[in-house]
ROZA-883771 format. One record per atom (N, C-alpha, C): x, y, z. Coordinates in steps of 0.02 Angstrom, whole numbers, padded with zeros to 5 digits, always signed. Example, Ala and Ser with C-alpha at 12.3 -4.5 7.8 and 13.67 -1.06 7.14 Angstrom:
BEGIN
+00660-00284+00390;+00615-00225+00390;+00660-00165+00390;+00642-00112+00354;+00684-00053+00357;+00645+00002+00394;
This chain:
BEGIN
+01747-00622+01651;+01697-00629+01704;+01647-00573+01700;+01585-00601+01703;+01530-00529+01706;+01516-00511+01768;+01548-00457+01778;+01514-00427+01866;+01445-00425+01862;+01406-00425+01826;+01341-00427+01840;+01309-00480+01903;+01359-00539+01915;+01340-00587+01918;+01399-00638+01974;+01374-00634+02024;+01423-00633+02074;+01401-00637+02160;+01434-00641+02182;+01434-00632+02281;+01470-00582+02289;+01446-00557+02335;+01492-00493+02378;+01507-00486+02444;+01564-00451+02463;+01585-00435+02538;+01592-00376+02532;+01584-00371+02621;+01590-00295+02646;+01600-00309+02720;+01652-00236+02752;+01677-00250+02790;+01692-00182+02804;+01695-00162+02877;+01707-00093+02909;+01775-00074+02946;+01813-00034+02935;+01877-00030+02954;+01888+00050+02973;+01934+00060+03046;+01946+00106+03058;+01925+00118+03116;+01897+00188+03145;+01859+00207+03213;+01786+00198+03177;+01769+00204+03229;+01696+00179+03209;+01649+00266+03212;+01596+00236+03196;+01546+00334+03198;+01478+00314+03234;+01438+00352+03242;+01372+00354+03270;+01327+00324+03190;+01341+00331+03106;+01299+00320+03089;+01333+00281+03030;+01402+00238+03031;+01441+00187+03001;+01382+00129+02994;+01343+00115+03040;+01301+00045+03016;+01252+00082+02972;+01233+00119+02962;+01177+00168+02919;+01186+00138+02833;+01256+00154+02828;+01321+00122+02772;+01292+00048+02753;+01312+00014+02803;+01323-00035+02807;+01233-00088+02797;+01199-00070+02804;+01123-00069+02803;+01134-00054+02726;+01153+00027+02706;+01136+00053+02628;+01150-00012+02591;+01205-00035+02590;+01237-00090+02556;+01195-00137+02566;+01162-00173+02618;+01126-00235+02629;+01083-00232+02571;+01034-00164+02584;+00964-00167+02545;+00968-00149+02486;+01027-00109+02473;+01053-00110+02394;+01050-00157+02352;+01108-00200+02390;+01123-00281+02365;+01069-00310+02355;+01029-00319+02412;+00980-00388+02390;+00925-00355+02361;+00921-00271+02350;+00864-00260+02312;+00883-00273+02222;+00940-00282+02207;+00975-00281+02145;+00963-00346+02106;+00956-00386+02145;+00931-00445+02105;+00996-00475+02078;+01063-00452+02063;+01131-00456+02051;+01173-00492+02066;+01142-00495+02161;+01213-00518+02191;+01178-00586+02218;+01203-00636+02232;+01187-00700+02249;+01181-00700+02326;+01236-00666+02363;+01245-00677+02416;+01294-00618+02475;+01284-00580+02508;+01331-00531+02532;+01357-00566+02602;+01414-00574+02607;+01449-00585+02648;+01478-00523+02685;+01463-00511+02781;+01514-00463+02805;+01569-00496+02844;+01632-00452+02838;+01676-00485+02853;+01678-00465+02935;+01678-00493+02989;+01706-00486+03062;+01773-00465+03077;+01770-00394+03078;+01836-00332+03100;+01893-00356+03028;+01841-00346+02968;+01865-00301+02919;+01913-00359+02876;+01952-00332+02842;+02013-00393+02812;+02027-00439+02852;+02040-00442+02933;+02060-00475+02963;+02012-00552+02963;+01960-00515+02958;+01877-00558+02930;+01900-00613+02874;+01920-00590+02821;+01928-00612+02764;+01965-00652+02767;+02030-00636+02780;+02088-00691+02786;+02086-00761+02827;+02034-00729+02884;+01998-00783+02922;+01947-00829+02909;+01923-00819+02860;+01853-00845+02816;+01829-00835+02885;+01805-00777+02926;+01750-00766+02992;+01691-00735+02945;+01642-00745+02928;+01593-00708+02899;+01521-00703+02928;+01502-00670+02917;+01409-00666+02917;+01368-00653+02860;+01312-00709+02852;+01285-00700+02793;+01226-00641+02820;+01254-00575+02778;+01202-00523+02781;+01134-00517+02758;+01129-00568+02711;+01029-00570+02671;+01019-00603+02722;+01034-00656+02762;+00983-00678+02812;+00964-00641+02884;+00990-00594+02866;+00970-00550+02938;+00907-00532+02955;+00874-00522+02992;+00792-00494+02972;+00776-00412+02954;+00731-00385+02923;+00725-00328+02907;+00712-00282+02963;+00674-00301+03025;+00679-00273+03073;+00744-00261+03134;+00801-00319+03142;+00876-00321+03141;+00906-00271+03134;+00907-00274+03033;+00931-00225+03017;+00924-00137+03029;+00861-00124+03045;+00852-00051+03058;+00870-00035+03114;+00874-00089+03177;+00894-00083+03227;+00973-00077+03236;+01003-00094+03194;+01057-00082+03205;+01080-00027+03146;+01065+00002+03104;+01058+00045+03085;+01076+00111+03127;+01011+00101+03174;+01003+00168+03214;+01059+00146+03269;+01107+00109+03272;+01143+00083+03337;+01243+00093+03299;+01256+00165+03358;+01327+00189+03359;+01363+00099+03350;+01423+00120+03311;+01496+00087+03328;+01502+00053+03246;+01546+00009+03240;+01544-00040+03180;+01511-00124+03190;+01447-00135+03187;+01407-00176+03194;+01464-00261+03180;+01500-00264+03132;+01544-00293+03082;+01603-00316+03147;+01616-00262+03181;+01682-00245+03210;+01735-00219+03167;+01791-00183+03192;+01833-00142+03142;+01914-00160+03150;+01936-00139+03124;+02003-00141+03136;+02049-00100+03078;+02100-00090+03118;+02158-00049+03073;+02211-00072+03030;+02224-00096+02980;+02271-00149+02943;+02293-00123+02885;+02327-00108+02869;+02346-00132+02799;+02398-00171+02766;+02342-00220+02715;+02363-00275+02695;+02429-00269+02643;+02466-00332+02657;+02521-00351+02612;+02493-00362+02545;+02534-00362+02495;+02513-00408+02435;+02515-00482+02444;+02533-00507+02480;+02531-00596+02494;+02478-00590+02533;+02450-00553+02593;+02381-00555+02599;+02314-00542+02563;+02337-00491+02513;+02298-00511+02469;+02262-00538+02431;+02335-00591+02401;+02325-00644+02373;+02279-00696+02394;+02299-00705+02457;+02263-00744+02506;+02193-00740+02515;+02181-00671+02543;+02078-00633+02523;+02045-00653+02444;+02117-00669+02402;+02076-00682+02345;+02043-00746+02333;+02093-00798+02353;+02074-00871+02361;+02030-00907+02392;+02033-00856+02464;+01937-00856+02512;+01899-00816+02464;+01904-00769+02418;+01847-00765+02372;+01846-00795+02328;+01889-00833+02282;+01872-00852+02231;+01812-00949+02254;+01844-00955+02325;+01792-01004+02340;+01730-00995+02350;+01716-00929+02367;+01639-00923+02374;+01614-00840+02322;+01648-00864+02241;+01624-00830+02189;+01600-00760+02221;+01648-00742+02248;+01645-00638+02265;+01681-00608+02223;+01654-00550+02184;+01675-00520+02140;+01658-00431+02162;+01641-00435+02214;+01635-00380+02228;+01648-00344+02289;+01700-00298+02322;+01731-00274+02371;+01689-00219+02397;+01668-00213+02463;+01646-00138+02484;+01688-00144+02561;+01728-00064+02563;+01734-00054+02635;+01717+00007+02651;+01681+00010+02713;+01688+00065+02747;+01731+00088+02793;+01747+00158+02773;+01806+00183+02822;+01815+00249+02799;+01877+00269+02817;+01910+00330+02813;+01989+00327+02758;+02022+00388+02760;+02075+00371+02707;+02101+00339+02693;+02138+00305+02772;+02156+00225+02791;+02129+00185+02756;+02080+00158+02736;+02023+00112+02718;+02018+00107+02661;+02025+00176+02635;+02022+00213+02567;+02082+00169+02526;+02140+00192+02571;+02198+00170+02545;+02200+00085+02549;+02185+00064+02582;+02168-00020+02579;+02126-00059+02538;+02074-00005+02521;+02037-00036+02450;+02078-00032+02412;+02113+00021+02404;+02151+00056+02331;+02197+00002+02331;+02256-00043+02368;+02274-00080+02371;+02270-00135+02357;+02203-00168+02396;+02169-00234+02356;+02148-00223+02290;+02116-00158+02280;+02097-00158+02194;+02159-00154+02138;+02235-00156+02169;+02279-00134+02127;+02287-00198+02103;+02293-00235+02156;+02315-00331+02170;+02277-00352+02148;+02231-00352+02144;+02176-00404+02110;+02175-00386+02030;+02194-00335+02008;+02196-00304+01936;+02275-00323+01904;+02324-00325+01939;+02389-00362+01950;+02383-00431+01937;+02335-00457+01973;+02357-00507+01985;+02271-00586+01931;+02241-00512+01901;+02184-00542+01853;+02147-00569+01879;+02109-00546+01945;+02059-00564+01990;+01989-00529+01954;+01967-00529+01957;+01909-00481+01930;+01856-00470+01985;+01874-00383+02029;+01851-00383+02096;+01825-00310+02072;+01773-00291+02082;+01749-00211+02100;+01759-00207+02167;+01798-00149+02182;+01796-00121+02256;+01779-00060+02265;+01728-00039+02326;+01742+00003+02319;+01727+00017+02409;+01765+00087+02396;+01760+00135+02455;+01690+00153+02492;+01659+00151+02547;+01614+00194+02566;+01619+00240+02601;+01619+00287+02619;+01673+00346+02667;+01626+00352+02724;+01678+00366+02776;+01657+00382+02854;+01735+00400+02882;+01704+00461+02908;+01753+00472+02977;+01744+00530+02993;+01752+00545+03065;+01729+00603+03110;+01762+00658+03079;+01833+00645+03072;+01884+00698+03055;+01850+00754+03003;+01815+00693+02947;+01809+00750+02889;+01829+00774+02837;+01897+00728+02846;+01961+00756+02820;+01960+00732+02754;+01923+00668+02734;+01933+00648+02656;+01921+00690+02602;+01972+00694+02547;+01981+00730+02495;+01920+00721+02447;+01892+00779+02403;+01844+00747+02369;+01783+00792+02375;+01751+00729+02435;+01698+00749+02456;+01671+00801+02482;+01623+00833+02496;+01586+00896+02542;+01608+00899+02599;+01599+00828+02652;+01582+00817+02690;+01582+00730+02704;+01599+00705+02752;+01589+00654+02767;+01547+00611+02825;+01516+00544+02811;+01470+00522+02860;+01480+00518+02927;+01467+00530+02986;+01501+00499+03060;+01509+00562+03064;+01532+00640+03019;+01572+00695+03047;+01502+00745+03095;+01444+00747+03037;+01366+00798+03076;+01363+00782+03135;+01366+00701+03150;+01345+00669+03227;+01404+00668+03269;+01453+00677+03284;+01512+00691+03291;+01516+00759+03324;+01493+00805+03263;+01502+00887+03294;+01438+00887+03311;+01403+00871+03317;+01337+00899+03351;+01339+00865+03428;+01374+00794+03435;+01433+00779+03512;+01459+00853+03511;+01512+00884+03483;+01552+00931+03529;+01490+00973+03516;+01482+01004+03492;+01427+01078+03508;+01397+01050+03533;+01357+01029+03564;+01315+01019+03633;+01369+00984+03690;+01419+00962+03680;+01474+00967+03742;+01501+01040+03770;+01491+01068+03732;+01546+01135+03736;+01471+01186+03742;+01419+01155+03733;+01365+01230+03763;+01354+01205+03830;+01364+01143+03861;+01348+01117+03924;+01429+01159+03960;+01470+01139+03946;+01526+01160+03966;+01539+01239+03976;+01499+01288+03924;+01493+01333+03917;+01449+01371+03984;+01389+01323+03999;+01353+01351+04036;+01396+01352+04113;+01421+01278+04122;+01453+01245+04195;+01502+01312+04212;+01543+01330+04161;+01604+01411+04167;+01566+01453+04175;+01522+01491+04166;+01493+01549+04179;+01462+01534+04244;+01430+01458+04268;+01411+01464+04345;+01472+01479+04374;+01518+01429+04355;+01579+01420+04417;+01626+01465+04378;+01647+01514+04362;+01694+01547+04302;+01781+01507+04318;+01797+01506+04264;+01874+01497+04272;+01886+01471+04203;+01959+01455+04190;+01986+01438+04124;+01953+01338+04114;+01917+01326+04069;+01915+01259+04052;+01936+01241+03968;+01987+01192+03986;+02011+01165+03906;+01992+01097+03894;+01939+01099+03822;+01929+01013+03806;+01977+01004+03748;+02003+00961+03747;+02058+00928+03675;+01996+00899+03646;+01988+00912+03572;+01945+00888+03536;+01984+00834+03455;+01936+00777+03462;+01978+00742+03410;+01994+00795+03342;+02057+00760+03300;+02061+00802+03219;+02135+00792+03248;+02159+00736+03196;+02253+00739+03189;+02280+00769+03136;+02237+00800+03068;+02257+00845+03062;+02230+00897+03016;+02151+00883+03036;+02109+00930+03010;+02059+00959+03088;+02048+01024+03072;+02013+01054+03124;+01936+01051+03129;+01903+01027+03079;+01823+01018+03065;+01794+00990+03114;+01800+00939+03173;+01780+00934+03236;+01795+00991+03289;+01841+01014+03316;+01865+01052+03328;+01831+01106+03329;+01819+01146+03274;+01793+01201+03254;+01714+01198+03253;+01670+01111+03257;+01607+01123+03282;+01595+01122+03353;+01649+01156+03384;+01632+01164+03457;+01601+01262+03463;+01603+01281+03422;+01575+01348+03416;+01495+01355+03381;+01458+01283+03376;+01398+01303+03324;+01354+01296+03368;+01347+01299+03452;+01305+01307+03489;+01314+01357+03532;+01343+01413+03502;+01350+01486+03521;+01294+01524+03523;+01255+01546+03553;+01196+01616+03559;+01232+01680+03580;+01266+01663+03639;+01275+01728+03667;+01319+01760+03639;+01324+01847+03644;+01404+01850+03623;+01453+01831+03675;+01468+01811+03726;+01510+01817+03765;+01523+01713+03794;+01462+01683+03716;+01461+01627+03734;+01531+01586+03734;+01528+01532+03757;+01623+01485+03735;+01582+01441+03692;+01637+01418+03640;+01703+01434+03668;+01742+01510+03644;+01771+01520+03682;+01808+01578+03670;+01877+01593+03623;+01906+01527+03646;+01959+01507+03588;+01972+01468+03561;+01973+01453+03486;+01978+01372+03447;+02051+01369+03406;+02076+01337+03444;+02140+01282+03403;+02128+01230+03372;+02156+01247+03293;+02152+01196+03265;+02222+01181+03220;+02236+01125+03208;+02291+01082+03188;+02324+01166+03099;+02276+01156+03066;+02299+01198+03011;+02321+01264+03047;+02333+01296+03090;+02364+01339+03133;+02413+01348+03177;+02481+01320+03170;+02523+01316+03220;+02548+01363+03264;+02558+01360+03345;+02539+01408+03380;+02626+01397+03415;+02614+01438+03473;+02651+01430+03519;+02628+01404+03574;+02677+01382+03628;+02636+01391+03699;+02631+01447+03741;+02660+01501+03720;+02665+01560+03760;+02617+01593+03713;+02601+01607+03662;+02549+01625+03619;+02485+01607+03658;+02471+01528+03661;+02410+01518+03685;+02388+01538+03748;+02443+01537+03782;+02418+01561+03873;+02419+01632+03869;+02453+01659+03825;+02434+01759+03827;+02362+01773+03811;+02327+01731+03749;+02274+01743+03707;+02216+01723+03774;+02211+01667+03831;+02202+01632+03860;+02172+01702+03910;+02254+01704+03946;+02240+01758+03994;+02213+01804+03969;+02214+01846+03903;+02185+01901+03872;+02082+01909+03901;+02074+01827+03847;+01986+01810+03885;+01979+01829+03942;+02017+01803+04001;+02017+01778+04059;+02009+01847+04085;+02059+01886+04058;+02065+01970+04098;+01990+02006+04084;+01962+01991+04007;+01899+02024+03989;+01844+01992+04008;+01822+01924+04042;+01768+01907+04037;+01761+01896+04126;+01833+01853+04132;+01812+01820+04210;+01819+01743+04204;+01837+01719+04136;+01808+01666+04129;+01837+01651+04050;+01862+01595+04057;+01884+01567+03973;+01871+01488+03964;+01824+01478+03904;+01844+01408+03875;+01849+01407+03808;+01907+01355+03797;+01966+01340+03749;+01946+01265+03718;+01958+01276+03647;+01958+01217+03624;+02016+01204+03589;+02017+01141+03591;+02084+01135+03572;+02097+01044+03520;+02124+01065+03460;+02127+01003+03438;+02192+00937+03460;+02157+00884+03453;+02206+00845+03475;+02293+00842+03437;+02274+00865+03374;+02349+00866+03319;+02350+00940+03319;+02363+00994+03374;+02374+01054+03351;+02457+01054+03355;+02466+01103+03291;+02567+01093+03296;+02594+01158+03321;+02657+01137+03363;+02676+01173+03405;+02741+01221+03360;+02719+01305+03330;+02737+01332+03300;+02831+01337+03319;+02844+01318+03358;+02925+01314+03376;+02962+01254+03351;+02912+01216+03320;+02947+01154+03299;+02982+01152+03223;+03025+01147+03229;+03049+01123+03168;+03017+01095+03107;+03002+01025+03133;+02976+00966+03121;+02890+00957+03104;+02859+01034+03115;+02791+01044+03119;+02756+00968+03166;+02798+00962+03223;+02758+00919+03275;+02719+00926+03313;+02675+00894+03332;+02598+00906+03385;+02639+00915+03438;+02608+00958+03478;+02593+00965+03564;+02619+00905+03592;+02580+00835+03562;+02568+00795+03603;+02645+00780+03577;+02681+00757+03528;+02741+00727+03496;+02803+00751+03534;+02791+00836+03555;+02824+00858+03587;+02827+00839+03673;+02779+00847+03698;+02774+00839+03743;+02800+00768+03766;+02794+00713+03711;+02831+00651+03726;+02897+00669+03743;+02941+00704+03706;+03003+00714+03722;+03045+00666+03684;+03037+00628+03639;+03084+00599+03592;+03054+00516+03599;+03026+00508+03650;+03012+00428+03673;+02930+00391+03606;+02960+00342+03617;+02895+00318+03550;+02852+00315+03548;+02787+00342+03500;+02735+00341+03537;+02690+00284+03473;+02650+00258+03506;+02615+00221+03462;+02567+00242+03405;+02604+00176+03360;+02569+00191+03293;+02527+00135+03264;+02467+00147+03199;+02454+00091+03199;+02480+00073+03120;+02442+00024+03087;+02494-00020+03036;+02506+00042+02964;+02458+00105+02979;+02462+00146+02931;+02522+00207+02949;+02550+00197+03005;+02606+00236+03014;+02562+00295+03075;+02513+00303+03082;+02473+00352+03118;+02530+00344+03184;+02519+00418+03214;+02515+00414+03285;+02474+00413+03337;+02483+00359+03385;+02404+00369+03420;+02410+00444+03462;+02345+00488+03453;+02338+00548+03511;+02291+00547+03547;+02227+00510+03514;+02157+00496+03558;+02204+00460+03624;+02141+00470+03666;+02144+00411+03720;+02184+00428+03757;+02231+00483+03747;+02261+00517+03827;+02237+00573+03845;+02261+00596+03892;+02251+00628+03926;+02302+00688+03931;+02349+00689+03909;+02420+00703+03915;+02414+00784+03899;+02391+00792+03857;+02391+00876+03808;+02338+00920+03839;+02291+00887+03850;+02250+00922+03917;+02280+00936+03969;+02324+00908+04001;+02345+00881+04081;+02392+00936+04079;+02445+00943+04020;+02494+00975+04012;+02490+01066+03984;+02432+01048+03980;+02421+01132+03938;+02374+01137+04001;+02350+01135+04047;+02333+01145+04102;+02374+01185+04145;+02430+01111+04150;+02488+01171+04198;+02510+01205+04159;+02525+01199+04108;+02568+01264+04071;+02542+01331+04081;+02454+01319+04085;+02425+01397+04118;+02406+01414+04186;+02404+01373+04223;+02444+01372+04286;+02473+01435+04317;+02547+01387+04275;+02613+01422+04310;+02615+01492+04290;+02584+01501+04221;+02578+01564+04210;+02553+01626+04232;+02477+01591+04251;+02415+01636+04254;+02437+01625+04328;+02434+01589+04367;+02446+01588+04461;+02413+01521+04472;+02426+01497+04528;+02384+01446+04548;+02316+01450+04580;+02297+01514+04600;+02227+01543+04623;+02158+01542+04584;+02202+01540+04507;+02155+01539+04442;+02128+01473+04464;+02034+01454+04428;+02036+01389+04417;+02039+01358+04369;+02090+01313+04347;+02083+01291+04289;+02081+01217+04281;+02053+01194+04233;+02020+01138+04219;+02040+01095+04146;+02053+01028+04134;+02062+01017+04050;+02027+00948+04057;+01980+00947+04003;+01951+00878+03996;+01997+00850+03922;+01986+00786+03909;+01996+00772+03858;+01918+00700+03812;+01892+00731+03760;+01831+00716+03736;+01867+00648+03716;+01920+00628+03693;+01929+00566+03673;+01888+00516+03609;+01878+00454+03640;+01841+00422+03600;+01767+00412+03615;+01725+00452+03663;+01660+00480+03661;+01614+00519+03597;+01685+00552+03569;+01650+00596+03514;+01626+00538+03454;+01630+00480+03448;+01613+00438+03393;+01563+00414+03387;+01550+00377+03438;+01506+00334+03442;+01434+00374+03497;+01434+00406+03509;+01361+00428+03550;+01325+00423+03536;+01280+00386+03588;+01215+00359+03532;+01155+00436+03538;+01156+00450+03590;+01123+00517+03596;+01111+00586+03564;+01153+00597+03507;+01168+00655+03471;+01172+00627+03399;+01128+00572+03375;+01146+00569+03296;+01114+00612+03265;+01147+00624+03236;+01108+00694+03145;+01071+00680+03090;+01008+00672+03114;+00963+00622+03056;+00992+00640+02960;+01002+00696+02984;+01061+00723+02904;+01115+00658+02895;+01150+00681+02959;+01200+00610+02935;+01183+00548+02927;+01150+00529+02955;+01109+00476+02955;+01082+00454+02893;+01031+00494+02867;+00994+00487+02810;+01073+00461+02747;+01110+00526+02750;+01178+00509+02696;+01219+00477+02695;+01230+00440+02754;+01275+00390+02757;+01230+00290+02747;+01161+00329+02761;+01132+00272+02732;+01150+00267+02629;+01128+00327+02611;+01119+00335+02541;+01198+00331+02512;+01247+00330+02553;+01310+00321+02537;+01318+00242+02502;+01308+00211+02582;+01304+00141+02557;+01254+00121+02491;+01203+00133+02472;+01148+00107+02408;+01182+00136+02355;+01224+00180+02348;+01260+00229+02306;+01319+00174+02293;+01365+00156+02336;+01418+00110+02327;+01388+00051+02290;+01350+00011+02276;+01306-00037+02248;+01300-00002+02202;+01268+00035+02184;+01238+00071+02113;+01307+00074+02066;+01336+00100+02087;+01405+00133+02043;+01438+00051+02025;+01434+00009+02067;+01486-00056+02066;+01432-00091+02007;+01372-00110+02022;+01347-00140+02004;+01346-00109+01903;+01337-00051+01888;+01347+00003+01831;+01396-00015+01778;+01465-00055+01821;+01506-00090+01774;+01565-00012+01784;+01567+00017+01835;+01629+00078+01842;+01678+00056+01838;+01699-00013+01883;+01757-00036+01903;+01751-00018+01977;+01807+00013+02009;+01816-00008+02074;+01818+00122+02102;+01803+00127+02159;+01808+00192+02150;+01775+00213+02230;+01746+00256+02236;+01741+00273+02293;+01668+00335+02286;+01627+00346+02327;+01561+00377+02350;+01583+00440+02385;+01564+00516+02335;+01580+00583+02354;+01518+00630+02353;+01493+00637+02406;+01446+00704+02424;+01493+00763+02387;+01421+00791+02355;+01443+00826+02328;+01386+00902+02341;+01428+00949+02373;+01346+01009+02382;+01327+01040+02323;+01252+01053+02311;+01221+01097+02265;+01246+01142+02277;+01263+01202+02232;+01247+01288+02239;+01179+01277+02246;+01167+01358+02293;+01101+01392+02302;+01087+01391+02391;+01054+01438+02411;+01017+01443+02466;+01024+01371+02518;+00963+01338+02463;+00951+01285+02523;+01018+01221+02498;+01003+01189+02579;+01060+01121+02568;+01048+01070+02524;+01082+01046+02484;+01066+00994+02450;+01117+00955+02436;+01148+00901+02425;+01221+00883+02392;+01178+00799+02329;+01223+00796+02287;+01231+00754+02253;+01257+00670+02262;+01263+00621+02235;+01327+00567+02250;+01376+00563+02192;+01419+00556+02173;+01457+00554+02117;+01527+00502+02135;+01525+00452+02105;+01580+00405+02104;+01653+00455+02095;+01705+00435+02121;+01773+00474+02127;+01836+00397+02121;+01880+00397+02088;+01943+00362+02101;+01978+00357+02159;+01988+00301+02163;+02015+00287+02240;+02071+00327+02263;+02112+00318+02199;+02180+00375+02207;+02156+00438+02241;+02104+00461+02226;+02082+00530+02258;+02069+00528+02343;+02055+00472+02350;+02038+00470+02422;+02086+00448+02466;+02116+00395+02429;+02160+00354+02473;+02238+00388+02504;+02233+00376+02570;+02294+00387+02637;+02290+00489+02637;+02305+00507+02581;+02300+00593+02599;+02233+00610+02630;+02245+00686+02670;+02180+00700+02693;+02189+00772+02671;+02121+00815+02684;+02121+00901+02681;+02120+00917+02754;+02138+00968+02749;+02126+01030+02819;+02042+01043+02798;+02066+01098+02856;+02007+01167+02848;+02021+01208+02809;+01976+01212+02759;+01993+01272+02698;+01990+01330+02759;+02047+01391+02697;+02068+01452+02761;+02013+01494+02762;+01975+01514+02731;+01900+01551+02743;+01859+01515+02784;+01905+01445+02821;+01825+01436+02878;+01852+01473+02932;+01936+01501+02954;+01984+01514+02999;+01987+01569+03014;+01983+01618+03053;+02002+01681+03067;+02063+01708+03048;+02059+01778+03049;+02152+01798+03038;+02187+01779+03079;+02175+01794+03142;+02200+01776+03211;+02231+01685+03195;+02186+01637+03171;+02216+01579+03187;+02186+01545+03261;+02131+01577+03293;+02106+01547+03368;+02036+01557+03370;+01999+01559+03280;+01923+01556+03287;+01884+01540+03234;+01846+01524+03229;+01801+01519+03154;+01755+01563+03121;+01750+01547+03071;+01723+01620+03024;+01649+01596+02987;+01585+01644+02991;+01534+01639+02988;+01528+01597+02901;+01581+01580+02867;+01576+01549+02833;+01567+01461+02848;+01613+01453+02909;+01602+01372+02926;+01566+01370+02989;+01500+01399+02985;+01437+01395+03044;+01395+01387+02954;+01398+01430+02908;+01355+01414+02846;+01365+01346+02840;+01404+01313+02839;+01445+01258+02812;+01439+01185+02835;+01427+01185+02925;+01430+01148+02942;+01333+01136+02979;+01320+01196+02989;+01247+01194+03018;+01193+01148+02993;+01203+01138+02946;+01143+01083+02903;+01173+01025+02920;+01235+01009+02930;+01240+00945+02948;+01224+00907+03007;+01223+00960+03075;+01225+00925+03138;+01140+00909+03166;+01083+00961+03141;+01027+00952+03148;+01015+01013+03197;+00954+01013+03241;+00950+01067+03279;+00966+01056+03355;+01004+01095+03383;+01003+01100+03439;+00974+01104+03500;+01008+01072+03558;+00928+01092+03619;+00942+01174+03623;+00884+01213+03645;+00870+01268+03657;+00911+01301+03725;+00918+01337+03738;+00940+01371+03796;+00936+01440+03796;+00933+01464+03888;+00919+01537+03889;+00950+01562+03942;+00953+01630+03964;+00959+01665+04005;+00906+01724+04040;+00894+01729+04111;+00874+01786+04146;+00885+01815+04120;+00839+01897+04092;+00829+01937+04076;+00886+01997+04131;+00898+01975+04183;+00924+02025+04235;+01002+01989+04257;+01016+01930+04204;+01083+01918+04201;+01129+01915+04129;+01073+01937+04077;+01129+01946+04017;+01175+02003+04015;
């Protein structure tokens, strides 16, 4: 079979980002600028799409449509979390082999990663002749490989401007405030809650992140420590931070269940978004400590940090478009099946590359925070990951202070 010469699908899986349709667009205008593909099919919430023969024919969309949703948070497609059997497989193959698709794109995260890597194993198993490939997104960050990933600039540029608003609200009203910030088990969200810092005495004051396992009596000493020097503490805190007494290197939250089950989805994950629980609970825990006179406060950012339409990062934006036209290029090239890796220039100014990567590299593992973005301490970040992450989120709103209150 000549891949030259063929139909294609694509389909979005996972949490969704502020600039996942950006992707998803790259691919449209890729495709039908290629002259290659006959026809792009998206699948409606991903494999589940497929197995369903639910589709949308993507060339007939209009060009003005498309930019509009482009610039529009969530997964346009709809998403979902799955991973497929080999008899489902089989099955996605037979809805393609009826409408001559020879070519796979998903967007997602490791999850996703690992689900291409899957269908591309089966279809090579099983003498399908499918290019797949990966397009990467996810807030976390966490995919192996790459620089950096799409959805993550717009994402942290949500928490740093959450956490300078939050920053300001504590210094009117002073007292201890804790936000749980997404990352199950990388700290790179997390840790952009410090890149809208000016002041020295700005918050947040203390950052937990998952590659750091703490205590709970650790955190409320370090807590009260702020609290005694300023008047005033805010804490960030990741949603997968592990609780240094554990055995088992288990989250806060795992613990705090107390042995009872907590939900997972078909990749084995545990769910931690979407409660409230690790906020609520590390609240009282400083509490009882500090007195009840203290005021203290815990939000939890949840599933806000994804999708905001208000804070996208024309950086991210721009690259997660060029992600998707990049996934086309490489497929169309005759690679085989593989996956789309930012890659940064050396030198001064920002620049990164695209470079095709093996799925194996991406798929189900993730990275931390390299330890030079981390303090010694373990509760802050280091002027290496403000270099690191600042070009990605874009610029910040401005803010100031009275001259006769700094």
């Amino acid at each position: 079979m000549d891949l030259a010469k063929g139909n294609a699908i694509i389909g979005q899986s996972g949490g969704p980002t502020a600039v996942i349709n950006q992707s998803l667009v790259g691919v449209i205008e890729a495709a039908k600028a290629s002259g290659k593909i006959g026809q792009l099919f998206g699948a409606r919430h991903g494999v589940k799409g497929i197995l369903g023969e639910d589709f949308v024919h993507l060339f007939d969309e209009p060009v003005d449509v498309l930019e509009q949703v482009a610039m529009t948070p969530s997964s346009a497609l709809g998403s979902v979390r799955k991973k497929p059997t080999r008899d489902e497989c089989l099955a996605m193959f037979e809805v393609m082999k009826k409408r001559d698709i020879h070519y796979f794109f998903y967007i997602g995260g490791n999850d996703s990663a690992e689900t291409t890597h899957i269908i591309q194993q089966v279809a090579q198993d099983s003498g399908y002749d499918l290019a797949c490939w990966h397009v990467p997104k996810t807030v976390d960050n966490d995919l192996r490989v790459t620089d950096h990933c799409p959805g993550y600039g717009s994402a942290a540029r949500f928490v740093a401007s959450a956490f300078m608003g939050d920053n300001l609200d504590n210094r009117s009203l002073p007292g201890i405030k804790i936000n749980v910030v997404m990352g199950r088990h990388a700290g790179f969200l997390t840790a952009a809650s410090a890149l809208g810092r000016k002041y020295p005495d700005d918050g947040p004051h203390l950052i937990y992140m998952p590659e750091r396992p703490i205590t709970r009596d650790q955190m409320v000493e370090e807590i009260a420590a702020v609290y005694k020097r300023l008047g005033r503490c805010v804490v960030a805190v990741s949603e997968g931070i592990v609780d240094a007494n554990s055995k088992d290197h288990l989250t806060f939250t795992e613990v705090i269940a107390k042995g009872n089950e907590l939900a997972r989805d078909t990749h084995g994950n545990v769910q931690l978004s979407g409660s409230g629980a690790l906020g609520d609970w590390l609240m009282d825990q400083v509490k009882q400590a500090l007195g009840g006179s203290i005021r203290v406060r815990a939000d939890t950012f949840g599933y806000l940090q994804r999708s905001f339409p208000g804070v996208i990062s024309p950086t991210d934006a721009a690259e997660a478009r060029m992600c998707g036209k990049k996934a086309v290029e490489f497929a169309l090239s005759g690679m085989g099946s593989g996956s789309v890796a930012m890659i940064r220039k050396p030198g001064p100014d920002y620049a990164i590359e695209y470079k095709p990567t093996e799925l194996q590299n991406v798929a189900k593992e993730t990275r931390g925070m390299p330890d030079e973005y981390i303090c010694e301490k373990g509760n802050d970040i280091t002027k290496a990951f403000i270099d690191y992450a600042s070009p990605l989120i874009g610029e910040l709103p401005p803010y100031g202070r009275l001259k006769g209150m700094i």
